[in-house]
Structure formats: C-alpha cells, structure tokens
PDB file with one MODEL, atoms N, CA, C and O in Angstrom:
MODEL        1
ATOM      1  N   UNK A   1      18.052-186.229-136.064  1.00  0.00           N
ATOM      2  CA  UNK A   1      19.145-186.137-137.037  1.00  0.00           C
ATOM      3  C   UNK A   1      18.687-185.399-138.295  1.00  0.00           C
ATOM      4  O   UNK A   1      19.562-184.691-138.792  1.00  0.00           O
ATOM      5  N   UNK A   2      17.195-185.413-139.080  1.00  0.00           N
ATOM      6  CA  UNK A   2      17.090-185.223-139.948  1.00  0.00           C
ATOM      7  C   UNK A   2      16.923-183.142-139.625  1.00  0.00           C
ATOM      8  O   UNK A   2      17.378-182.234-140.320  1.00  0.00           O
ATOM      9  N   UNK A   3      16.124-183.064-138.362  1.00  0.00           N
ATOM     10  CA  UNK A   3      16.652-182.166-138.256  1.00  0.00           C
ATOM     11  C   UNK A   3      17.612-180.947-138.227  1.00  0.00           C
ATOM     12  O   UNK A   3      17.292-179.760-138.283  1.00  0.00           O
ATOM     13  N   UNK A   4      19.342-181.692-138.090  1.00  0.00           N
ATOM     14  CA  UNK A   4      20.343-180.938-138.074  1.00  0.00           C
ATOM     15  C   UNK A   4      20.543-180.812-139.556  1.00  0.00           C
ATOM     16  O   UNK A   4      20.818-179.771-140.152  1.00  0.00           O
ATOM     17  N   UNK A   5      20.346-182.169-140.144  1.00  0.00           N
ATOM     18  CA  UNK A   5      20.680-181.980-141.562  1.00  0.00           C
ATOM     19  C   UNK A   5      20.331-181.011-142.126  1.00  0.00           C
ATOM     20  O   UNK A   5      21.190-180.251-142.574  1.00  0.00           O
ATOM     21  N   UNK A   6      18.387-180.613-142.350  1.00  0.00           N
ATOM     22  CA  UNK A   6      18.327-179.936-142.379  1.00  0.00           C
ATOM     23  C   UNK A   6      18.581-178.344-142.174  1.00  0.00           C
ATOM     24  O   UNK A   6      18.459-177.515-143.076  1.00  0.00           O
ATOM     25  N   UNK A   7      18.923-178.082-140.950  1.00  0.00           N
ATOM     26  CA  UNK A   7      18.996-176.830-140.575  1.00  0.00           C
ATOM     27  C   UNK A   7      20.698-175.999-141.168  1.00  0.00           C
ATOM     28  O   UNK A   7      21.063-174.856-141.443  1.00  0.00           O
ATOM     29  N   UNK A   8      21.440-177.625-141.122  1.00  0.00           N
ATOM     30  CA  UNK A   8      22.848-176.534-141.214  1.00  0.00           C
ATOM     31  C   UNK A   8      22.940-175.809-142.883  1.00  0.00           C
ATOM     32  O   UNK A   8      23.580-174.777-143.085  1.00  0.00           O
ATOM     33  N   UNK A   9      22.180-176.558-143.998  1.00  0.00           N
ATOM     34  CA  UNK A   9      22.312-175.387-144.898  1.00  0.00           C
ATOM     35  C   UNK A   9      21.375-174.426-144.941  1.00  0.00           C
ATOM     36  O   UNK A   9      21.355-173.663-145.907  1.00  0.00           O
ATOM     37  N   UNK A  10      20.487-174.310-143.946  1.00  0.00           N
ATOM     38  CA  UNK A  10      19.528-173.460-144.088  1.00  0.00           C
ATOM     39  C   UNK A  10      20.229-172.048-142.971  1.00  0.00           C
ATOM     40  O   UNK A  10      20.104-170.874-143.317  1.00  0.00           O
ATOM     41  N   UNK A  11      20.800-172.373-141.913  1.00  0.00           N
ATOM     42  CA  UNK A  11      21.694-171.506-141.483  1.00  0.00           C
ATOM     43  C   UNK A  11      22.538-170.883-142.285  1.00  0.00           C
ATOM     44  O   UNK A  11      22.445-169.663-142.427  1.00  0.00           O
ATOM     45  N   UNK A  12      23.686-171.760-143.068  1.00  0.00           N
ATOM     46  CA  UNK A  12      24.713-171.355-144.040  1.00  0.00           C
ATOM     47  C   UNK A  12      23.721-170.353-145.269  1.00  0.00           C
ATOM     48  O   UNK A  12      24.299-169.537-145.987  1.00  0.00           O
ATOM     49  N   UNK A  13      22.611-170.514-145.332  1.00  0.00           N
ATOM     50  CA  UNK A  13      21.847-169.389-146.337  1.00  0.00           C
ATOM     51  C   UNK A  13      21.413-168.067-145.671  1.00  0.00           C
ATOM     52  O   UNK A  13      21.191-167.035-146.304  1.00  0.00           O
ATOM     53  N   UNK A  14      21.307-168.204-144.243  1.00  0.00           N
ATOM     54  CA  UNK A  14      20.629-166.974-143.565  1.00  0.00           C
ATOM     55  C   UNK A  14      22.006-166.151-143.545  1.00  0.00           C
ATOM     56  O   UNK A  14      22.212-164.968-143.815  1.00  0.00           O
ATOM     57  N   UNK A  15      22.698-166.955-143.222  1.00  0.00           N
ATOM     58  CA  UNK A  15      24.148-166.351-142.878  1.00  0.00           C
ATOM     59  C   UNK A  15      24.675-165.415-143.864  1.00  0.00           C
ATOM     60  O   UNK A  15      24.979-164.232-143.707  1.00  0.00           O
ATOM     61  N   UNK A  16      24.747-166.351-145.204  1.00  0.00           N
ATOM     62  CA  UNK A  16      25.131-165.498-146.358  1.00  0.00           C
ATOM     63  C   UNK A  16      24.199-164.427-146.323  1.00  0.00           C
ATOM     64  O   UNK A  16      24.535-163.244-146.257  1.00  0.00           O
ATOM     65  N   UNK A  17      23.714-164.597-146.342  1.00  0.00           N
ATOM     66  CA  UNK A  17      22.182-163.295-146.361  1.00  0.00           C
ATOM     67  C   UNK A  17      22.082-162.584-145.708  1.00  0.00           C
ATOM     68  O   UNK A  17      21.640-161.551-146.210  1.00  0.00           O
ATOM     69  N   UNK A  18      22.227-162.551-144.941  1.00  0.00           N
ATOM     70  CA  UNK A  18      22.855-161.339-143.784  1.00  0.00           C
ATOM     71  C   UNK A  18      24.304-160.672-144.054  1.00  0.00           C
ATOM     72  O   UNK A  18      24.541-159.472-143.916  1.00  0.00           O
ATOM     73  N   UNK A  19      24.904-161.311-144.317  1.00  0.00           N
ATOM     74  CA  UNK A  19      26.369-160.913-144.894  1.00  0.00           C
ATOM     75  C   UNK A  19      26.311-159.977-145.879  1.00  0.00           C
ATOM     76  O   UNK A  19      26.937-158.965-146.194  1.00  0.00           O
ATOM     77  N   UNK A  20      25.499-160.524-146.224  1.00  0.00           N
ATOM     78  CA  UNK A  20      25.632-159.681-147.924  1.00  0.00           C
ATOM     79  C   UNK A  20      24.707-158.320-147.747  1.00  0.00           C
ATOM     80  O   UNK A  20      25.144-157.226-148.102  1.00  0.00           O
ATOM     81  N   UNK A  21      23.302-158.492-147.129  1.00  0.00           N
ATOM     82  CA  UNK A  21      22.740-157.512-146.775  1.00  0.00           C
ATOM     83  C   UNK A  21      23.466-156.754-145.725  1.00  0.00           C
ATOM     84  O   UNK A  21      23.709-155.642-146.194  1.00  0.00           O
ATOM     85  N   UNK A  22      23.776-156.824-144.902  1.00  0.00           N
ATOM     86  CA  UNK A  22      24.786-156.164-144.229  1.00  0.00           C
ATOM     87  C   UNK A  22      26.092-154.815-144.734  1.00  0.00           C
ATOM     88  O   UNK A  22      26.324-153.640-144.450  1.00  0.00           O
ATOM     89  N   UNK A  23      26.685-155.927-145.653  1.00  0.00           N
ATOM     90  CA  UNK A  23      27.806-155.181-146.559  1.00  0.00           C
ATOM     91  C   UNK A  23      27.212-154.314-147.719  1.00  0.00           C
ATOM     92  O   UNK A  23      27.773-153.323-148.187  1.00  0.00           O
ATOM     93  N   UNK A  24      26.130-154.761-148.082  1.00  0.00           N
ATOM     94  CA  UNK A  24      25.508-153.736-148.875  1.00  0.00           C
ATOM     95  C   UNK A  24      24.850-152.572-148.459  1.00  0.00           C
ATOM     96  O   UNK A  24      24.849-151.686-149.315  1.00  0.00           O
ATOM     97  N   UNK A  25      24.350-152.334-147.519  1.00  0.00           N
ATOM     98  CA  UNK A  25      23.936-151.209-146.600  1.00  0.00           C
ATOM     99  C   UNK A  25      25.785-150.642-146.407  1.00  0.00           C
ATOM    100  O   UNK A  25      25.872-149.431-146.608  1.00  0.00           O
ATOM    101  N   UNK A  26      27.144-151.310-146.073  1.00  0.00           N
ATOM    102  CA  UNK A  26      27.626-150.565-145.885  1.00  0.00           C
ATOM    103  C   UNK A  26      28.185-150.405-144.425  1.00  0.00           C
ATOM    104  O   UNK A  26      29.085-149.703-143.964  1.00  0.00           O
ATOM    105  N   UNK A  27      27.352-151.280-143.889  1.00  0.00           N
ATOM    106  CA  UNK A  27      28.070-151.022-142.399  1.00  0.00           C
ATOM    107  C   UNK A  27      28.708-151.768-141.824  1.00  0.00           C
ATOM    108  O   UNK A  27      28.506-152.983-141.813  1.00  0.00           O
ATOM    109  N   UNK A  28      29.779-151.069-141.118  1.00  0.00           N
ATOM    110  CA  UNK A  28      31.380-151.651-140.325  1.00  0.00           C
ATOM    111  C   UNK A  28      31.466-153.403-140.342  1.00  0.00           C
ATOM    112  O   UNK A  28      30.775-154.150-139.647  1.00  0.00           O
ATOM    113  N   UNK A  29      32.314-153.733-141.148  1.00  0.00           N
ATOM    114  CA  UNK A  29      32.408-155.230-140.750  1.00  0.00           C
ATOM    115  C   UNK A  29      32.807-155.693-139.485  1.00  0.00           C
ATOM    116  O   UNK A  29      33.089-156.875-139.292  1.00  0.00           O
ATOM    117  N   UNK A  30      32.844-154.885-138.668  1.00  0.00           N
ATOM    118  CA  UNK A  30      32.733-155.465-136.892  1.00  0.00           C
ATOM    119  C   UNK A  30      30.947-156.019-136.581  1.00  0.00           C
ATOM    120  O   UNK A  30      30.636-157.048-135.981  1.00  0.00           O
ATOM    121  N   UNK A  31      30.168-155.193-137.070  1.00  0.00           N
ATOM    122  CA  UNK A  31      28.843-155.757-136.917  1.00  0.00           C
ATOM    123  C   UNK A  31      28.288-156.827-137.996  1.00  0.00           C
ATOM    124  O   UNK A  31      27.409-157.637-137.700  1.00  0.00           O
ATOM    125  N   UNK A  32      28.948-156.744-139.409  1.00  0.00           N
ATOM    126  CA  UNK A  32      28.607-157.708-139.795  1.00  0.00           C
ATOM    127  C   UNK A  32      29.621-159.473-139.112  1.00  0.00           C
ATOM    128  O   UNK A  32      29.286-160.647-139.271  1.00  0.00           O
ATOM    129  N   UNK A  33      30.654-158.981-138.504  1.00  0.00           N
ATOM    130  CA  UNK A  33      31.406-160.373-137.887  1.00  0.00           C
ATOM    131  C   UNK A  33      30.356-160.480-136.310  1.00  0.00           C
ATOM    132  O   UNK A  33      30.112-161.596-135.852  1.00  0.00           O
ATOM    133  N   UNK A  34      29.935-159.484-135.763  1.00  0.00           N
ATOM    134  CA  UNK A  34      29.166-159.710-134.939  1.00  0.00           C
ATOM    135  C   UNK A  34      27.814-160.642-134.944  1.00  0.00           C
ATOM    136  O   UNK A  34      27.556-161.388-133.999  1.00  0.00           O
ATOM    137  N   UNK A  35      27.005-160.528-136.065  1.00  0.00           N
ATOM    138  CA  UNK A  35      26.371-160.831-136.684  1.00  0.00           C
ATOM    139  C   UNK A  35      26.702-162.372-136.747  1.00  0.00           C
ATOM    140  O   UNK A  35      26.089-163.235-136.120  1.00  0.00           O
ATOM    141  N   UNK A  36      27.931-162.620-137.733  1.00  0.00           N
ATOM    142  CA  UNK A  36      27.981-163.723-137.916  1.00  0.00           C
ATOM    143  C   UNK A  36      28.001-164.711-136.518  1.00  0.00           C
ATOM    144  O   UNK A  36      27.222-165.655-136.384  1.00  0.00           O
ATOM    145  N   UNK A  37      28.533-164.512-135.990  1.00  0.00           N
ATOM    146  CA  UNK A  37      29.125-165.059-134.563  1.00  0.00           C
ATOM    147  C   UNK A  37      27.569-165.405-133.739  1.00  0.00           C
ATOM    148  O   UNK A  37      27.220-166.536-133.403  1.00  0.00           O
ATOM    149  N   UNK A  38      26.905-164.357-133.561  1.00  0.00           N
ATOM    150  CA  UNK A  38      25.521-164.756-132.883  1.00  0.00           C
ATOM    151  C   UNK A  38      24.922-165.771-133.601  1.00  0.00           C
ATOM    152  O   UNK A  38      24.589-166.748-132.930  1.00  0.00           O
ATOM    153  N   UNK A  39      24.716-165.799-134.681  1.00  0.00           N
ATOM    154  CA  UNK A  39      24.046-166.767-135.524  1.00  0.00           C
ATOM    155  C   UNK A  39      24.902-168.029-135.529  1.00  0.00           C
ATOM    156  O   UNK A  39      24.160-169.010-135.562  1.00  0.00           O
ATOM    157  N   UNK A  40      25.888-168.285-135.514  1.00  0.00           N
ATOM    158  CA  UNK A  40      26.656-169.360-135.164  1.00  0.00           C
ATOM    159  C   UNK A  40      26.789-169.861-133.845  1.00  0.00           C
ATOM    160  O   UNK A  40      27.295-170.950-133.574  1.00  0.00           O
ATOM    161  N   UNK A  41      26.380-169.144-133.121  1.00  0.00           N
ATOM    162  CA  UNK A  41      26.343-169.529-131.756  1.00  0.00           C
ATOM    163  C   UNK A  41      25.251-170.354-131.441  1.00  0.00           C
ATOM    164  O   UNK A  41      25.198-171.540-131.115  1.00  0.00           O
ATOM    165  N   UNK A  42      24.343-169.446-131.610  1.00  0.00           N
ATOM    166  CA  UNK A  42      22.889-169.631-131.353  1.00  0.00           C
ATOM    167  C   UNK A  42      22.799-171.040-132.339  1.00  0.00           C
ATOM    168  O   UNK A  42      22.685-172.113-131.748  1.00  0.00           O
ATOM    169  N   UNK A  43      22.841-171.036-133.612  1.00  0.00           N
ATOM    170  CA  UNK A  43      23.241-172.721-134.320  1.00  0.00           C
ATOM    171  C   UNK A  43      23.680-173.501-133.168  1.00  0.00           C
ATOM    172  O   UNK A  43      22.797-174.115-132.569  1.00  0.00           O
ATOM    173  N   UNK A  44      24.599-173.570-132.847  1.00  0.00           N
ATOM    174  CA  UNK A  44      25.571-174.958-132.236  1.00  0.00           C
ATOM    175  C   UNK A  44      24.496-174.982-130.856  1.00  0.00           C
ATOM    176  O   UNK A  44      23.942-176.078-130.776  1.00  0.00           O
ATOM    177  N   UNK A  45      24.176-174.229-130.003  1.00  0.00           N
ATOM    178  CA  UNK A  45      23.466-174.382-128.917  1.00  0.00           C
ATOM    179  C   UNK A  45      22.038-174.752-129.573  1.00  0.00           C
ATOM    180  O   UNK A  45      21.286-175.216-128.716  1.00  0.00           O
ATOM    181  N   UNK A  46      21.582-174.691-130.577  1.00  0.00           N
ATOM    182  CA  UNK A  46      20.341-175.153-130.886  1.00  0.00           C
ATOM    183  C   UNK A  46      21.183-176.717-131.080  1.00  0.00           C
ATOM    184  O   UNK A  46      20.947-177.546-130.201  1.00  0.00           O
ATOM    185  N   UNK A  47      21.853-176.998-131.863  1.00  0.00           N
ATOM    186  CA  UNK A  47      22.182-178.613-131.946  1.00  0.00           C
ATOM    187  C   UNK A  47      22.250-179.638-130.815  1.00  0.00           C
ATOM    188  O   UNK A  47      21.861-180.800-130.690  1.00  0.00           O
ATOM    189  N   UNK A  48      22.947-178.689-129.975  1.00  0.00           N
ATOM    190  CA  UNK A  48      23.055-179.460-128.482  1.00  0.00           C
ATOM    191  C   UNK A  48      22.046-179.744-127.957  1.00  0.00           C
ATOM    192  O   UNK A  48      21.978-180.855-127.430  1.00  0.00           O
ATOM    193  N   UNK A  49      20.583-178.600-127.898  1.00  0.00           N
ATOM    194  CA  UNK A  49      19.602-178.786-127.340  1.00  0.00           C
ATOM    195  C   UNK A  49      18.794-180.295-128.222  1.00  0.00           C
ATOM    196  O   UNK A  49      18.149-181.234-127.757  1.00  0.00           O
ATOM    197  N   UNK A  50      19.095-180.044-129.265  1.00  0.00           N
ATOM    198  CA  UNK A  50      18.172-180.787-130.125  1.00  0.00           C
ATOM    199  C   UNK A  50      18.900-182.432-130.012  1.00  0.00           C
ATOM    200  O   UNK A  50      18.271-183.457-130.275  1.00  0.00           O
ATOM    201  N   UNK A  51      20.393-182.393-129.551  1.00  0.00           N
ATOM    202  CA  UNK A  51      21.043-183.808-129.663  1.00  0.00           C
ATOM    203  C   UNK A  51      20.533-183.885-127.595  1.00  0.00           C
ATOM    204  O   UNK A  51      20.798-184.887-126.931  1.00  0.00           O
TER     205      UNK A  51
ENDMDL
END
C-alpha cells in the first residue's frame, strides 16, 4: 500500500513533466496525448501487479 501511495504523485509529476517538456519543444499534441496514455497505462498495470 505504501507503495501505491507513494508512486501515484510521483507519476502525476513525471507526467506533468513530460507534458510540459513535450509542448515546449513544440511537438503535435497527438504525441504528447500519446505520451500521456502510455504512462498511465503502464501506472495502473504496475498497481495491479503490485496489488
């Protein structure tokens, strides 16, 4: 448990961070929503593994 706790704002920071680096370079918000989506994915299947 202390695990997830941990991880979900540490995701919600990579995330932003990528977002932002992303949009600042400038490129197509199809890859930055792409982006988001893998990393959210890959989150929830890490939770499952870990529950």
């Amino acid at each position: 448990m202390i695990e997830v706790e941990y991880a979900a704002p540490a995701v919600l920071s990579v995330v932003t961070l990528v977002a932002m680096l992303l949009a600042h370079r400038g490129l197509p918000t199809a890859l930055v929503f792409a982006a988001l989506v893998y990393l959210v994915t890959h989150t929830v299947a890490k939770r499952f593994l870990i529950h």
